[in-house]
DRENFIMAR-126260 format. One record per residue: z, x, y of N, C-alpha, C in turn; residue in three letters. Coordinates in steps of 0.1 Angstrom, whole numbers, plus 5000, padded with zeros to 4 digits. Each point is the difference from the previous one (the first is absolute). Last residue first. Example, Ala and Ser with C-alpha at 12.3 -4.5 7.8 and 13.67 -1.06 7.14 Angstrom:
507151284978500050095011500849925011SER/499950034943500049915012500050095012ALA/
//
This chain:
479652265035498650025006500550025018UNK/502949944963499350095001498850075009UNK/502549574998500250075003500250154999UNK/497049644990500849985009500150125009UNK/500149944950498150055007500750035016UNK/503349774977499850144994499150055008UNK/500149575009501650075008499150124992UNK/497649724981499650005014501050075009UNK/501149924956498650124998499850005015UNK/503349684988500550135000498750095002UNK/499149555004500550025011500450214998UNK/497749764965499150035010500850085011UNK/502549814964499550124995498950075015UNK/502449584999500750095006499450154989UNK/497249614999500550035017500850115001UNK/499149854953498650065008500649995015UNK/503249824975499850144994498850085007UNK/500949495013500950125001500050174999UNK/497149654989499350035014501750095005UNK/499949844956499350124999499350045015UNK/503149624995500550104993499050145001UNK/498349585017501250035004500550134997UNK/498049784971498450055014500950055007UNK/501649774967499550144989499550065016UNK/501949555005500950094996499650135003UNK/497149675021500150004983501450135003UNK/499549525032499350174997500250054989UNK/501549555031498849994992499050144997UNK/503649885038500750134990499049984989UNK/499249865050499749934985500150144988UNK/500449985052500949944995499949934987UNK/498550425036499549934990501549894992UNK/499350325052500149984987499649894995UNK/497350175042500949924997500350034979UNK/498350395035499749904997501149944994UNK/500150425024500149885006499349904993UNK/501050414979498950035007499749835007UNK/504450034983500050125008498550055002UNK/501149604969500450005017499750165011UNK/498550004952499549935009500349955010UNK/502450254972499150055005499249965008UNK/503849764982500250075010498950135003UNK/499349764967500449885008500650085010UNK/499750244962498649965005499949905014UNK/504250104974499450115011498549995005UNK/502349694971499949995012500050095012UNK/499049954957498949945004500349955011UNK/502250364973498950045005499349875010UNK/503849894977500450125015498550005004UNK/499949834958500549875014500750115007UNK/498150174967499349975004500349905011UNK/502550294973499250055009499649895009UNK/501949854965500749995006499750105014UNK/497649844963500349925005500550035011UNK/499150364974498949995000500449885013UNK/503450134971499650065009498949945010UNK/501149774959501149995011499750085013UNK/497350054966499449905004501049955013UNK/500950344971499250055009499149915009UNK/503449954966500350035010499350045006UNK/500349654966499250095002500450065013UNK/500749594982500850114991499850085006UNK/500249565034499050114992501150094994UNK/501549675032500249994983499350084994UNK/499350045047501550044999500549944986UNK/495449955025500750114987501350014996UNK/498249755033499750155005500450084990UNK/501449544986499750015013500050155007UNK/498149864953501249995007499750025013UNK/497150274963500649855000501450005007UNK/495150315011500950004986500849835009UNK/498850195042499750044987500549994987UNK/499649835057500250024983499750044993UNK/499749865051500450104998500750044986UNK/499149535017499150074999499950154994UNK/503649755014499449954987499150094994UNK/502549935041499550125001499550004985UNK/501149645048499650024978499650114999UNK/502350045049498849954992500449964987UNK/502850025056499350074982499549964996UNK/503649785031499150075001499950074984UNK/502249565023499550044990499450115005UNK/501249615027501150054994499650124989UNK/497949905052500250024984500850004996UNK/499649925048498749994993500349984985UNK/503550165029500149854994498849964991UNK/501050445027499949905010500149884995UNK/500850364981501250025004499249875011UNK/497450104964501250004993500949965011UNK/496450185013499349854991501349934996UNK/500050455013499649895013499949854993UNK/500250374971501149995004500049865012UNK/496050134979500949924991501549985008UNK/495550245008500849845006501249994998UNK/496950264977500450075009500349945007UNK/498649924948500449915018500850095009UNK/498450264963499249845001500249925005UNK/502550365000499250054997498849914997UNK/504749895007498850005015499150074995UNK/502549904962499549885011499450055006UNK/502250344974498449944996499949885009UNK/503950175015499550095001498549964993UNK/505349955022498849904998498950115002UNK/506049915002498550104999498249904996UNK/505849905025498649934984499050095010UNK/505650055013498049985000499349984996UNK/505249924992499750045020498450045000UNK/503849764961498850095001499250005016UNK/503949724973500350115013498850085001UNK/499749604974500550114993500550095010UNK/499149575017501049944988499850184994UNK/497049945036501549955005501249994989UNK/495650244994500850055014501449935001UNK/497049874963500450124999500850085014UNK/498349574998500949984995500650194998UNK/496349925025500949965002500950004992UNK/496150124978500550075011501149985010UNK/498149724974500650084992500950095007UNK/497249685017501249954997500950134989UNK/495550045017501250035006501049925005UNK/496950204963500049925007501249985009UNK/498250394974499249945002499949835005UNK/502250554980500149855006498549985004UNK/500950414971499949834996500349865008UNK/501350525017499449964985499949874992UNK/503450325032498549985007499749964979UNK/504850005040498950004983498749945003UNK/504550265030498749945003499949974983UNK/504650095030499350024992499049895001UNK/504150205034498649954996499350014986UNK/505150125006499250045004499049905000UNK/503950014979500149915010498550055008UNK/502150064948499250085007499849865016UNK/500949924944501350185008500050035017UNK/497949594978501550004996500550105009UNK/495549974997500649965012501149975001UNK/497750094964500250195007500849895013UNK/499449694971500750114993500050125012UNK/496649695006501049945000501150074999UNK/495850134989500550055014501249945006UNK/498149934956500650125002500450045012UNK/497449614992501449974994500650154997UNK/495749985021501349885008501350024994UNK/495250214990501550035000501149955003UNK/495549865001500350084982501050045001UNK/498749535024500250145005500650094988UNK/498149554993498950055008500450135004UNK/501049754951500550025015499050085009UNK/498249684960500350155005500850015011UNK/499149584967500250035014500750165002UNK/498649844954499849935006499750045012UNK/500550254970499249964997499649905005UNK/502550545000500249815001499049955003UNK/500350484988500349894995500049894998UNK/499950365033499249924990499249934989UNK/504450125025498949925011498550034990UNK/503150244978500549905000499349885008UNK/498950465004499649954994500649814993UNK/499050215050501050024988499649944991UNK/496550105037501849884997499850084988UNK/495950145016500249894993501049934998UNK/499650395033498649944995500349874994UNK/503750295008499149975013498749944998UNK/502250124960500449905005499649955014UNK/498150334963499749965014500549885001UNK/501150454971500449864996499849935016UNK/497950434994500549994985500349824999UNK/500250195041498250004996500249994988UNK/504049865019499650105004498449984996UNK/504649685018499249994988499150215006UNK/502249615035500350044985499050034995UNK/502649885054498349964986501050054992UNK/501749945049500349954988499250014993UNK/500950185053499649924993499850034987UNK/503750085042499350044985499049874998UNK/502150235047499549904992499450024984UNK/502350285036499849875007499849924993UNK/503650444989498449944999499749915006UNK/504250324997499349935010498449944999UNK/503450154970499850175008498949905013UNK/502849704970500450085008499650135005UNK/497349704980500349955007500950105009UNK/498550184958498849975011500649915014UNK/502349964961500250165006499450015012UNK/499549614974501750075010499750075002UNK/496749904973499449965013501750005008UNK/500050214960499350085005499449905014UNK/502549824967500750065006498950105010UNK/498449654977500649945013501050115002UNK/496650104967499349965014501049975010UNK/501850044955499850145013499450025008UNK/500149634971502050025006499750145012UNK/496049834976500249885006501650125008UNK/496850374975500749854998500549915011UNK/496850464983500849965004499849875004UNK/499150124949499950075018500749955007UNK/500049894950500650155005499450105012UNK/497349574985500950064992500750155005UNK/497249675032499950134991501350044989UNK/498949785049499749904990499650084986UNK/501750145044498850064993499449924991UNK/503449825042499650054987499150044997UNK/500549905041501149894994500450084993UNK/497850305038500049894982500749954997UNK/498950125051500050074987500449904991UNK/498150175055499149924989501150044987UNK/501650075049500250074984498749894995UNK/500650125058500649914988499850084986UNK/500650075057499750094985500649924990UNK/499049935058500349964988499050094987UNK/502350135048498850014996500049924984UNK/503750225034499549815004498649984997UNK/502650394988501149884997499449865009UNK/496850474986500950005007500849864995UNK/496650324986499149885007500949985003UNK/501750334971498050045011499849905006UNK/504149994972499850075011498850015006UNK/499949714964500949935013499550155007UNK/498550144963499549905011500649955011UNK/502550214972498950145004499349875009UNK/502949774974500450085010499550155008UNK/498149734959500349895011500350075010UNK/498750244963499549995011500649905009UNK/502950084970499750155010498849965005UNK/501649704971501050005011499350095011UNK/497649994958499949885012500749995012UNK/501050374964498649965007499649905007UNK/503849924977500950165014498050005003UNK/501049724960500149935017499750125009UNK/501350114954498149954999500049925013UNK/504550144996498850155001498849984998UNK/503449624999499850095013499350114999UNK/499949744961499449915006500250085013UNK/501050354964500749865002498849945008UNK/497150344979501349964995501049905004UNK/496550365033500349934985501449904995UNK/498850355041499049915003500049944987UNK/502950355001500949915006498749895008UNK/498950224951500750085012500249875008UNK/498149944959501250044996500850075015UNK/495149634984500950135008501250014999UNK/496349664993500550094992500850144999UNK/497349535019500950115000500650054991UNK/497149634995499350115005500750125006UNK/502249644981498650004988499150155008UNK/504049775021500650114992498650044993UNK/499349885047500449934990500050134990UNK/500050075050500949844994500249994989UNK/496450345013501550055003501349904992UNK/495149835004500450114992501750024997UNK/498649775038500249934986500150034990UNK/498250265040502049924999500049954988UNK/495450135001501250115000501549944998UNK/496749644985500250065010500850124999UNK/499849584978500150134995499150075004UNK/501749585021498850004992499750144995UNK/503449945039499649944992498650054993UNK/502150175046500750064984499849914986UNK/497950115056499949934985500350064994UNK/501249965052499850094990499849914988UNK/498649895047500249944990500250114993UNK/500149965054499850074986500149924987UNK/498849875058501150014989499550114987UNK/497449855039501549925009500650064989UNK/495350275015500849904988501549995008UNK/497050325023500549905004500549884989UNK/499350485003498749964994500249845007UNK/504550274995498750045014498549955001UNK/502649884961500950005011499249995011UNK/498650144956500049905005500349935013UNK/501350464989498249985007499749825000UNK/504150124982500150065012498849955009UNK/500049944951500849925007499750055015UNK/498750254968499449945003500349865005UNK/502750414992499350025013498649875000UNK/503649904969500750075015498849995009UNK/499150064954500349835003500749985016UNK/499350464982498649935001500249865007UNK/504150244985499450065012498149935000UNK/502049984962501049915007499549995016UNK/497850264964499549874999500649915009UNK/501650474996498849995008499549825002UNK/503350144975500550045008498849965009UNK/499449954958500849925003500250015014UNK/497950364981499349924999500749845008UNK/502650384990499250045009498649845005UNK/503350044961500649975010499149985017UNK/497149924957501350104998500749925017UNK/497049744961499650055015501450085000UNK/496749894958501549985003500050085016UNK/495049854981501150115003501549985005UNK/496249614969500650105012500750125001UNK/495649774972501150035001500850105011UNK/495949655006500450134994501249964997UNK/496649585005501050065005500350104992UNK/497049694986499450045018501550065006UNK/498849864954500350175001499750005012UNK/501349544984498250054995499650165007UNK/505349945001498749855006498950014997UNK/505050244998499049964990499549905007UNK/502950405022499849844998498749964995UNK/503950374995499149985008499649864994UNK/504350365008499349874994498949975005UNK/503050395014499050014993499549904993UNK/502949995047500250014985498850024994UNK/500849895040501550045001499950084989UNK/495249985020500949914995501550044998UNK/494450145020501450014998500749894996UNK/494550124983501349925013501350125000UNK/494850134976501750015000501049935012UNK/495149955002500250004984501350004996UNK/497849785043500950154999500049994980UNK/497049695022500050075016501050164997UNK/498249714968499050045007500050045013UNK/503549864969499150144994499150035013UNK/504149655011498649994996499650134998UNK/504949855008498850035009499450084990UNK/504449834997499249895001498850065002UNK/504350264998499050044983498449834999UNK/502050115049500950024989499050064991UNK/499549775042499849964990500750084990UNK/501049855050500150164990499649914989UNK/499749805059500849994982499350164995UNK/501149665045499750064993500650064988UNK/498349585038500750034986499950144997UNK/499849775049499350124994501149994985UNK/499649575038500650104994499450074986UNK/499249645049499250124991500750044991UNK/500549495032500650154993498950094988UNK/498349525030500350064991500850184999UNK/496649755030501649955001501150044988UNK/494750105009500149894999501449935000UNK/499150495004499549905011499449875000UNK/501950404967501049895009499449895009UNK/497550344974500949894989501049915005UNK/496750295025499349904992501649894991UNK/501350435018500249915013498549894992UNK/501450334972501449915003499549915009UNK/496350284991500449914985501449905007UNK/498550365028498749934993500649844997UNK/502550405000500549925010499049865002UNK/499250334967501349944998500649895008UNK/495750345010500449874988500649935001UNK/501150365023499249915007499749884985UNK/502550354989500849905007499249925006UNK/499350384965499449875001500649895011UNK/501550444990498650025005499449904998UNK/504750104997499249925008498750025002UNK/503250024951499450095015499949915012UNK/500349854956500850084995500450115013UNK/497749524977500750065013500750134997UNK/495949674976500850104998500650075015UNK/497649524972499750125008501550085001UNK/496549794956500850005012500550075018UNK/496849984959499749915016501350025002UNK/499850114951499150085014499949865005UNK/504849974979498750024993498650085014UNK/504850034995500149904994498849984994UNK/501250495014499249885004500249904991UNK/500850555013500749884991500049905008UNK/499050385022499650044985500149864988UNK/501149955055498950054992499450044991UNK/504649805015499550104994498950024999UNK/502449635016500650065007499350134997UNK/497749475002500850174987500250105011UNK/499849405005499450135005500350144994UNK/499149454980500950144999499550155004UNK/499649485024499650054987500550135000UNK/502049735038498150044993500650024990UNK/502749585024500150164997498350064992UNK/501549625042499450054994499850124992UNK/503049505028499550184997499250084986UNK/500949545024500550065009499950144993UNK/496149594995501350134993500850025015UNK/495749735003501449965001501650094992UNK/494550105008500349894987501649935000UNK/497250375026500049935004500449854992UNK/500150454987501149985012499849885009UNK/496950094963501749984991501149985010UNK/495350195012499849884994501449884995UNK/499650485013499949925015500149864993UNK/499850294969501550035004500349915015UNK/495950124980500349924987501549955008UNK/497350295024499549874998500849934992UNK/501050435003500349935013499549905001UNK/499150294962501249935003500849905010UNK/495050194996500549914995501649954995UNK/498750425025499749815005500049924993UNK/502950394984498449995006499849875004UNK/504050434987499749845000498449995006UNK/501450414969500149965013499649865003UNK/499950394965500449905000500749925006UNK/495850234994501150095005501449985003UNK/496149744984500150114995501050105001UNK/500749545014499050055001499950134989UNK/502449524995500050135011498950084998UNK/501849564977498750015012499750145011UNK/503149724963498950114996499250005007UNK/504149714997499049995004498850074997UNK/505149844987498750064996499250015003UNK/504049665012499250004990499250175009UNK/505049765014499050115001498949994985UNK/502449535030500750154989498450114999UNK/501349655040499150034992500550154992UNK/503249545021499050125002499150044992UNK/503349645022499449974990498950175009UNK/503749725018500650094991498850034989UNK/500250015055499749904991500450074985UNK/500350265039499549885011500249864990UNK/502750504999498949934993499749855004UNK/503150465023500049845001498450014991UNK/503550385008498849985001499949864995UNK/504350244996499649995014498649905002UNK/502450234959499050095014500050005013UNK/501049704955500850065006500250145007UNK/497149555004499850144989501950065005UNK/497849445007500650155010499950124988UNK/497049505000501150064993499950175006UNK/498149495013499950085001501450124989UNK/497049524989500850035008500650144997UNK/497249704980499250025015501250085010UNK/500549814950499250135002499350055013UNK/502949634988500850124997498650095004UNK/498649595028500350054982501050095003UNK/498149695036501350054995500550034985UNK/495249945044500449974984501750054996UNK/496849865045500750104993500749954987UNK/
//
């Protein structure tokens, strides 16, 4: 038996016991069906990960809406007409030892032409990306009203579907995230304007949820350091908004940044990089620090570890209660095991490979489309990597791929995926 910080158990304030501190943060899958329903190959990919030493496992972003899609594959709770599935999916995802918990989420003004031309958003901003996003529809009371009540009843069904937990996601300019930040709120009624009326959306689903799954069902926050955005939202209001969250009873915040505009969940901050020597390995460490000023609750950071001396230090010397872990097991689906038995100090790859233009993934390139282009491309190369686990072959551990191939197996997949839902489901 090994005596890391990280082998050891941590209570929710639920009740609910996590077996080890090291989980799997929610990546993207795009594997639902046409109808947007989990499929065996979720259950493969998910069996594969429950056997890798996690004590828990968040999915990818399940949509409370049908009409509005992070992107096509996802899947979509909104009913029980998929419960067999679902149950499918939970009892594959536990039966290696491992916790299930159901992320769900609202893209917002995030979701793709090719699934809605007009999103919803707090606000009429839209988001400039090579035009693969509309302009949104300011969402009214009604709209809001409904959106709250979604995150409720797809919680609920998680519940009975058998998942151990919920993940609401308020990071990465996301619906909530919307709401949070001043750049995409824009509102003058009591969902606008102070830091409490761009919160009162999150607050409301929190507490719509708690009620549907009940006080011994963990309901954590995925939310933002920061927008990392001139005149978004900020480091001081992540940690009032993670008070708040504590006192309306949250179990666990886990910590990112950044939106599809500025992919600190992707690349660190830009200050991280910068440096030229020795990258810090967690993008947020030094923000989660701060929120744990205000906040006694559990908090998780997911993004850039990779050894686990880091990782220790982060549990015992920052107060940080989980290291997320999310491109590793997508090419070492071990990794946790590997990690908590002694095997390894190190997980993850040279991602070198994955370049375009000059610098590391671009990040000196003038050229922003080369920034782009880079920055797809290392998600994409490890959604591929999780494609392949889920038609049970072994992933690939030589990030040695062209940037450009990546990128456009992006735009060609999620163009195919939406035509195949559309046809789909007309048909």
């Amino acid at each position: 038996m090994t005596n890391f910080a990280i082998s050891s158990p941590l209570e929710l304030p639920c009740g609910i016991s996590l077996k080890n501190r090291l989980a799997k943060s929610a990546m993207t899958e795009a594997l639902a069906d046409h109808n947007d329903t989990p499929t065996k190959a979720h259950q493969t990919l998910y069996k594969r990960w429950s056997e890798g030493g996690l004590a828990v496992q968040l999915t990818g972003n399940v949509m409370v809406d049908r009409r509005y899609l992070e992107r096509p594959g996802n899947v979509v709770v909104e009913d029980e007409s998929a419960l067999g599935a679902l149950k499918q999916w939970a009892g594959s995802a536990k039966s290696g030892g491992s916790q299930i918990w159901m992320q769900i989420s609202h893209p917002g003004r995030q979701c793709p032409i090719v699934v809605n031309i007009h999103p919803l958003s707090p606000s009429t901003q839209k988001l400039h990306m090579l035009g693969l996003f509309g302009k949104p529809k300011e969402m009214t009371s009604d709209d809001i009203e409904d959106a709250i009540r979604r995150y409720a009843k797809t919680a609920e069904i998680a519940r009975k579907a058998g998942f151990d937990g919920v993940q609401i996601h308020g990071a990465h300019g996301y619906l909530i995230s919307q709401f949070l930040s001043p750049i995409t709120n824009r509102r003058t009624d009591e969902w606008g304007g102070t830091l409490e009326n761009r919160a009162r959306f999150l607050r409301r689903v929190y507490a719509a949820t708690r009620a549907a799954v009940g006080p011994d069902f963990p309901v954590a926050v995925k939310l933002n350091s920061a927008d990392f955005q001139k005149g978004g939202f900020t480091l001081e209001e992540s940690a009032q908004v993670a008070s708040w969250l504590e006192q309306d009873g949250i179990d666990l915040i886990e910590l990112s940044g950044g939106t599809y505009e500025q992919m600190s969940f992707v690349n660190g901050t830009e200050e991280e990089q910068r440096e030229s020597t020795q990258r810090r390995e967690a993008y947020f460490l030094e923000y989660a620090r701060e929120v744990r000023k205000a906040v006694k609750v559990p908090i998780m950071v997911t993004g850039g570890f990779r050894s686990r001396s880091a990782m220790e230090h982060a549990i015992t010397k920052d107060g940080i209660d989980m290291i997320g872990l999310a491109r590793p097991i997508c090419v070492q689906p071990d990794a946790a095991a590997s990690l908590l038995d002694g095997s390894t100090d190190k997980i993850g790859i040279e991602e070198d490979g994955l370049v375009m233009g000059s610098g590391r993934f671009g990040m000196n390139a003038q050229n922003w489309l080369i920034n782009l282009i880079n920055t797809v491309s290392r998600v994409e190369y490890y959604a591929w990597q999780m494609t392949r686990m889920s038609r049970g072959q072994s992933s690939q551990t030589d990030a040695r791929a062209n940037a450009l191939g990546y990128f456009i197996w992006y735009l060609s997949r999620t163009t195919m995926l939406g035509l195949r839902r559309k046809i789909g489901r007309r048909g």
